[in-house]
N, C-alpha and C positions, 0 to 999 in steps of 0.2 A: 893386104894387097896394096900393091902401089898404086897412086895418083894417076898415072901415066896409062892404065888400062881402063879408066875410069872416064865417060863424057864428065859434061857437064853438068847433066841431071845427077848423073851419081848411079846413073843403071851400069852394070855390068857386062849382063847380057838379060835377051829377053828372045822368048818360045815366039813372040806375035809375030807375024809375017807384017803388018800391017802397021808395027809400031815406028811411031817419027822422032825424031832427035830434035825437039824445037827446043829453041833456050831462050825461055819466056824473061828473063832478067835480065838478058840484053838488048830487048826492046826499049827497058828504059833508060840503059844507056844512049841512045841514039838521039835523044830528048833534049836539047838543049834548053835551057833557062837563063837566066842573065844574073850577073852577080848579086844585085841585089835578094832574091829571093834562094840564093842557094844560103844554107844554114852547115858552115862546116865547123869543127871543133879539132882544137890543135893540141897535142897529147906529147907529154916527154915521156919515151921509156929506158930503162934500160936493164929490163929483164931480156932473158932467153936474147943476149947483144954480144957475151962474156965481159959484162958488165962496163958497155962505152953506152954512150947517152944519144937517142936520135929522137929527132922532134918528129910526132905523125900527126898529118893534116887527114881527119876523116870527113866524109858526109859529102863529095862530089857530085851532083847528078852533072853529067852529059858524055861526050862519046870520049872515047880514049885520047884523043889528039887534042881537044884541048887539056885533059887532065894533063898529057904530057906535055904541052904548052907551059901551063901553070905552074909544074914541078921545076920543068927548065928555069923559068924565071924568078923563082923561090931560089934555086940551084944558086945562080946566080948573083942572085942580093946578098945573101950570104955568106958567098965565094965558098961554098964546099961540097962536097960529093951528094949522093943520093941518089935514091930512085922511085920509081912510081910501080907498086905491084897489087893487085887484087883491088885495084878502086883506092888506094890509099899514096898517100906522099910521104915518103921516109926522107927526112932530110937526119948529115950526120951532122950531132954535137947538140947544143940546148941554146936552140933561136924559140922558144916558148914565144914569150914577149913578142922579141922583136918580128917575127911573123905573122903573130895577132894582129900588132898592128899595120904590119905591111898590108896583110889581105882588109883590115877594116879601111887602110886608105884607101884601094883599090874598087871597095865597091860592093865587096863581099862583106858577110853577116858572118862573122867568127867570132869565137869565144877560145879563150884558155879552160883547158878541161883537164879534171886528173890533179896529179898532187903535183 
């Protein structure tokens, strides 16, 4: 079954008259924290890409708009494409390195992770 008929929880459907749709893991998106204490790790892949290399930035906590904040200005430093989907920063090509360190200037607790 596809994605698309699917909430968030991952029910279907359901018999309960009384059942709710809350989506309990986007409360902690709403959460802001400050650089220092976010703990994110920066990942080259280039599996499942047809084999082109993008750097992923994981372990964001706050809301959407600054993740897409931070993606833009990653985007940016780099000069190359990207995007931000499921909580994650796909930037294209192999900024490993140089990302690491942009977000360690910056403020953020990042690590190179992965091979």
């Amino acid at each position: 079954m596809s994605n698309k008929n699917k909430n968030k929880n991952g029910i279907v459907y359901s018999t309960n008259p009384n059942q709710s749709f809350s989506d309990e893991s986007r409360s902690d998106e709403s959460i802001s924290i400050p650089p220092i204490q976010q703990n994110l790790r920066v990942w080259r892949d280039s599996k499942s890409r047809a084999g082109k290399t993008a750097t992923i930035i994981k372990g964001f906590i706050g809301n959407d708009s600054e993740l897409e904040e931070l993606g833009k200005k990653l985007k940016t430093k780099c000069g190359v494409g990207g995007t931000v989907k499921d909580g994650d920063i796909i930037i294209q090509g192999d900024f490993k390195v140089k990302i690491t360190q942009m977000l360690i200037d910056w403020g953020y607790q990042a690590k190179a992770a992965g091979g």
